[in-house]
Structure formats: C-alpha cells, structure tokens
C-alpha positions, -999 to 999 in steps of 0.1 A, spaced: -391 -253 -888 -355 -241 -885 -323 -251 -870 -315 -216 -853 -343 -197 -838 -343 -159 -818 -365 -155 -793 -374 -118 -780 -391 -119 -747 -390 -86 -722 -365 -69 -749 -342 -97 -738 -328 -118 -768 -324 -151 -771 -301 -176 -794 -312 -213 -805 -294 -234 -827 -301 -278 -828 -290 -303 -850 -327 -310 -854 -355 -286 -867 -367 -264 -837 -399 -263 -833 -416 -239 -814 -450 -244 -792 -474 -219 -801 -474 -192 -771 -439 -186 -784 -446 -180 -821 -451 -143 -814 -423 -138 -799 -398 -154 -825 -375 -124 -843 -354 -121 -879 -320 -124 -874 -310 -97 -849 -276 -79 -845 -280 -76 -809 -254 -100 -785 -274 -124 -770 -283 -123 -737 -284 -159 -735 -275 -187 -762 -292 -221 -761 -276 -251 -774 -300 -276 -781 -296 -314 -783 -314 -344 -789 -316 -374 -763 -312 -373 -728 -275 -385 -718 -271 -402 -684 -257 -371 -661 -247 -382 -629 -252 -352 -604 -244 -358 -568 -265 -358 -540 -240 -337 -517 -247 -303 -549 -284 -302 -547 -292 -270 -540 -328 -262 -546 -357 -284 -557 -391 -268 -567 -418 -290 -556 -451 -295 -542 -468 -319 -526 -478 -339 -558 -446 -338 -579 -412 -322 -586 -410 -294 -614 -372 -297 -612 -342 -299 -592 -305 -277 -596 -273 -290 -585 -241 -275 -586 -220 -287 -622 -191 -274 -621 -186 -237 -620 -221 -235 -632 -255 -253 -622 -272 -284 -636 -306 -286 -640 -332 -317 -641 -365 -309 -653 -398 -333 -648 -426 -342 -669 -449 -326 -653 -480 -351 -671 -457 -380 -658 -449 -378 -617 -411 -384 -616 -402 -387 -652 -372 -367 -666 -381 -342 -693 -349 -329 -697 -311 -321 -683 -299 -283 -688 -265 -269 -681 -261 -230 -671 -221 -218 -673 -215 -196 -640 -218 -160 -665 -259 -175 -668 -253 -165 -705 -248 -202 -721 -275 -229 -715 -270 -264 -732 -303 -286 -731 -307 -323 -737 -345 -333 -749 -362 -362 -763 -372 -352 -802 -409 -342 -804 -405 -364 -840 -380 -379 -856 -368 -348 -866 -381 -319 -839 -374 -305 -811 -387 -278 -785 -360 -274 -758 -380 -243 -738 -412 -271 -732 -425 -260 -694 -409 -254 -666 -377 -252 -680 -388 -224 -706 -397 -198 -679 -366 -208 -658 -347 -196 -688 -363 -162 -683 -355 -161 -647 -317 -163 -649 -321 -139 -679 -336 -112 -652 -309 -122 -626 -285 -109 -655 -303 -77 -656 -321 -49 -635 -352 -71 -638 -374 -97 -615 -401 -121 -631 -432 -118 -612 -468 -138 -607 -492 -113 -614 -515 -95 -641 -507 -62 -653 -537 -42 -669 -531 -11 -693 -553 16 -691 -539 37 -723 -511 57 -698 -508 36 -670 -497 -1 -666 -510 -12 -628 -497 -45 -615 -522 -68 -598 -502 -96 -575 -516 -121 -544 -517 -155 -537 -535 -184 -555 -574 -175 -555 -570 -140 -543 -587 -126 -576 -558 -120 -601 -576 -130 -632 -604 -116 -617 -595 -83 -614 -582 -87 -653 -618 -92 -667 -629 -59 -644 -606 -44 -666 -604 -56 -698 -641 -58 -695 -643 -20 -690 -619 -21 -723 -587 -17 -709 -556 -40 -720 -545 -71 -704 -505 -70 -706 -510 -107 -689 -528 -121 -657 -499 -146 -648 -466 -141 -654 -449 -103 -660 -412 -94 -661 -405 -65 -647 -377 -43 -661 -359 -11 -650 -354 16 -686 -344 48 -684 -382 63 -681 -389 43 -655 -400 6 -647 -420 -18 -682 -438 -48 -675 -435 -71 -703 -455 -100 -709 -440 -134 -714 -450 -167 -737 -478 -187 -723 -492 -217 -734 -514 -201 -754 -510 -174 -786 -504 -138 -773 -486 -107 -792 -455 -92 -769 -468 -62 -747 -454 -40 -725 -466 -11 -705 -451 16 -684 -454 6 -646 -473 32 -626 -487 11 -592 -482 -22 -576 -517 -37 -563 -512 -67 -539 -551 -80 -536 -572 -98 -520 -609 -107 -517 -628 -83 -493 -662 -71 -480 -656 -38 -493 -629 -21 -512 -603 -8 -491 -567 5 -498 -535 12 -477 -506 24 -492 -472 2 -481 -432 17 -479 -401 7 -473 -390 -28 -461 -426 -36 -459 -431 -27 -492 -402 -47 -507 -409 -82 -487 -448 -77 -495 -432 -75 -533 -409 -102 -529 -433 -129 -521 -448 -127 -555 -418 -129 -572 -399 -160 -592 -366 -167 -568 -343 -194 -565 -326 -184 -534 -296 -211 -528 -270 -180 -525 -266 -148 -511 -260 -128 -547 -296 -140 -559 -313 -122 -525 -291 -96 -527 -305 -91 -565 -340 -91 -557 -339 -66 -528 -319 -43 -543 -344 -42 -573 -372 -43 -551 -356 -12 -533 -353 7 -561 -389 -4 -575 -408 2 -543 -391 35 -540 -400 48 -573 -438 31 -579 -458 32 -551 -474 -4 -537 -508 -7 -525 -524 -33 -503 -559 -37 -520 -592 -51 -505 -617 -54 -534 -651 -68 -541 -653 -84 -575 -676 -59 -597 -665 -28 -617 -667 -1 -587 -631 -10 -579 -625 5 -608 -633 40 -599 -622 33 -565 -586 23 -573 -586 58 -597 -605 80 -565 -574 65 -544 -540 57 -558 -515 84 -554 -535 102 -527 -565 106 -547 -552 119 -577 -568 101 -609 
C-alpha cells in the first residue's frame, strides 16, 4: 500500500496521493503504473472522512438513478461541480463527496477509511465517473458495450440490457478470439484511427486495446440480418450507448462531434443475430459490403 498511486486506464494517466495508504480494489491492480513522466490528465486528492458539504438544492443538475436507488447526484460548487456518491449495498447512504475544478483536471474525494489506515477513493460509481470526465477532456467517449479482437480487427458489440452483449463475447472468444471487454470500452481517436481500450472492472483483467474496425448495435433475432446505418442516424443510434451527463450544451456538443467523426470513419451496423457461432461467418460474409 502506498500514499501516491498512477493509474493508466485508456493511455489516460492518472495521479493519487492520501494521507492514508491507498489501497487499490483488485480490477485496478493491472492498471497501476511506475512513476510516469507524463502530466497527468487528472490528479486525485484523496481524504479521509466525509465532511458535512452543504450543496443547495437550487445547483442540482443531474442525478443518476433508477427506480430502486440513487448512484449519485452533481451540483454546481463553485466554478466546478460537486459530486455525492451512494452506497450502492445501502439505499441512500453517502459513500462519498467529490469536487471536480471547472478544467475537469483536479478531483478532491472525501471517503470513509477501508481500515484504520486505508483507503480506495475510485470504489464504484464514482471510479468510472472519473473516467468519464477524463474522455470529455479528450477526443474520447466511454461506451457500454463489448469489443472482441479478432487478431486485426477490434468490432464493437453495443444494445440494450439483455440484447446479447456478453453473448455475442463467448461466440467469440469461444471461437478463440479476444475479449477487449463485454461492458465498459473507451473509445479513443489516435492518429491511425479509432482504439477501444478496456477499463477496470470489478474483477482482475490486463489493459487491452484494439484497433476499431465496425460498430455492431445488436439485438436478438430469428435469423441473422444486417443493415448498414450513416449519418445522423448513425450517430444517435451510437449515442444511446454511450456514458453522458448532459446538464450543458458543451457536453452534447462533445459527444456529437465525436460521434460524427467516428460514424464517418467506422462504419455502424444494425445487427439481428441468433445466438450460435454462424453469426460469426455471417458478420465476415457481410461487413464492409461483403468483404472479409
């Protein structure tokens, strides 16, 4: 356990420092780096003990919820935004307060100690929030999907709850292809093109990354069927997958004119499948106008 930690996740680097020992939950091990030269993209300031912040109700500005709990609430603080984040094993409990500055560089994040003398300031949701105002710093979105790597091509598999996302991963992996990760990608823009990186999950995974050469939005079918989506069509089909706050206009504005740019440059597929290893040699018979 250390006092200062870096954290590599999508090539993004990122800065912790605590009084206390940091210790890390398992699905981030991998990801931890030696003392890198790189600026941070974001620095974390971790403390210990939750203080009694008193946002107003008049600054909420989003709350992620469902119909069973909260996951957490942001406010405006300032000329940044305030965060409360819920336990999500106790309905309503506070897990934490976090503080973003306006530049979404500088996060400060009050816990309760793991131990007398640990910590883990990134414990879920507030770990992969984190990531998302990394990408809104970047040519990058953070996605719900799987993203399977066939040796040359990564192909992105996105839909909604129980439309065959993990699934379609064992197809894959099962016909010994690579699972990049069947729940939550980043997706960044490099000079060759577009990676999808995997990102720390609850449980212990190397970092991956593959080029991006399709976007597959599924769904169960009768029969496997294909249709290949452009434009506007493409990008809001996209969109609805993707991890978004949306309290201001600049956030949107981010997202679509990634999407744009993405949809433009990696084609997007509507996909019907049924659940055996034939879509397999379909998707290859059929993606890019039938060229493998």
């Amino acid at each position: 356990m250390l006092n200062s930690i870096n954290i590599s996740i999508a090539d993004f680097l990122l800065k912790l420092d605590s009084e206390n020992f940091i210790e890390p939950e398992e699905g981030y091990s991998p990801f931890l780096v030696e003392d890198d030269n790189r600026r941070a993209d974001a620095t974390i300031h971790c403390y210990t003990g939750i203080p009694p912040f008193a946002f107003q109700a008049d600054d909420l500005v989003f709350e992620a919820k469902n119909d069973e709990q909260k996951f957490y609430s942001i406010y405006r603080s300032g000329t940044g935004l305030g965060f409360i984040i819920y336990d999500q094993q106790n309905k309503d409990e506070i897990q934490q307060y976090a503080l973003l500055d306006k530049t979404y560089s500088h996060w400060k994040v009050y816990s309760d100690p793991l131990s007398e003398s640990s910590i883990w300031p990134l414990k879920y949701p507030l770990g992969p929030i984190v990531m998302h105002y990394l990408t809104l710093k970047s040519e990058a979105v953070m996605i719900h999907a799987s993203c399977i790597f066939d040796g040359s091509k990564g192909r992105i598999f996105s839909g909604f709850s129980g439309n065959g996302k993990s699934t379609m991963s064992k197809i894959w992996a099962d016909a010994g292809n690579l699972v990049i990760n069947d729940d939550r990608l980043i997706i960044r823009k490099s000079d060759a093109g577009y990676v999808a990186y995997n990102t720390p999950m609850y449980y212990k995974d190397i970092p991956k990354k593959a080029m991006l050469s399709g976007i597959y939005l599924i769904s169960h079918s009768p029969a496997n069927r294909m249709k290949k989506l452009s434009g506007a069509l493409a990008v809001s089909k996209v969109l609805a997958f993707c991890i978004q706050n949306n309290f201001e206009q600049k956030l949107i504005q981010h997202h679509l004119n990634f999407l744009s740019d993405l949809c433009a440059h990696v084609p997007v597929y509507e996909l019907g499948f049924v659940p055996d290893a034939n879509v397999i040699k379909f998707v290859l018979e059929n993606e890019n106008g039938g060229t493998k």
